[in-house]
N, C-alpha and C positions, 0 to 999 in steps of 0.2 A: 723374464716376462716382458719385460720390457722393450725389447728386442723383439719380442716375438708379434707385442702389439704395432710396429715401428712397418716392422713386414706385411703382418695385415693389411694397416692403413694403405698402404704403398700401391698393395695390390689392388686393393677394392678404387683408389681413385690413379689407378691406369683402365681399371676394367671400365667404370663409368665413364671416362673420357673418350676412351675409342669408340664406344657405344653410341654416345654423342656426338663425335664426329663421323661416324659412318650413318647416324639416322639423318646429319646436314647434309651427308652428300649424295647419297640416292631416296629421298624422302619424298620428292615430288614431280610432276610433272614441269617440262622445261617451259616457260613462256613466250608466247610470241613477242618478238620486240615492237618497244612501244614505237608509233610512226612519229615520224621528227616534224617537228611545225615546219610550215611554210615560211618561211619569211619574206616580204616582198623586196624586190631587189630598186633600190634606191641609185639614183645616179649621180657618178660620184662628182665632184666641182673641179672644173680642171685648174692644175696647179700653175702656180706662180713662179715663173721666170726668175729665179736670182741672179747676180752676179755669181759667179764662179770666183773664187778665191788665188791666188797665184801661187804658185807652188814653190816649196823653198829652194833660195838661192844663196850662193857664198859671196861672198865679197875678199878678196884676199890684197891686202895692202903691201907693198913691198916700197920698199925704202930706194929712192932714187939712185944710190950708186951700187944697187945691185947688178948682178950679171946678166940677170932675165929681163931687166925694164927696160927700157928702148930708149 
């Protein structure tokens, strides 16, 4: 009986559900979209000149009685 109640349930809330989602999706007419405000166009401040940054360098030290150093 138990079992038998378990199946009911089961079914009666898949039936209510599909019902409710097919009454959300052909239930109404579609809306016109809403129009988007205007907003007015501000001008913008022109930008400030930085210095540019230097970009990384090595520095490689070699010891004076190497073969490379001059």
């Amino acid at each position: 009986m138990k079992t038998l109640k378990q199946i009911l349930f089961t079914l009666v809330a898949v039936a209510g559900l599909s019902l409710a989602i097919s009454a959300q999706k052909g239930g109404g007419q579609q809306r016109p979209p809403k129009p988007k405000p205007e907003i007015p166009a501000k001008p913008k401040p022109p930008k400030e000149e930085k210095p540019k940054k230097p970009g990384m360098s090595y520095f490689v030290a070699l010891p004076p009685e190497s073969e490379y150093s001059e």
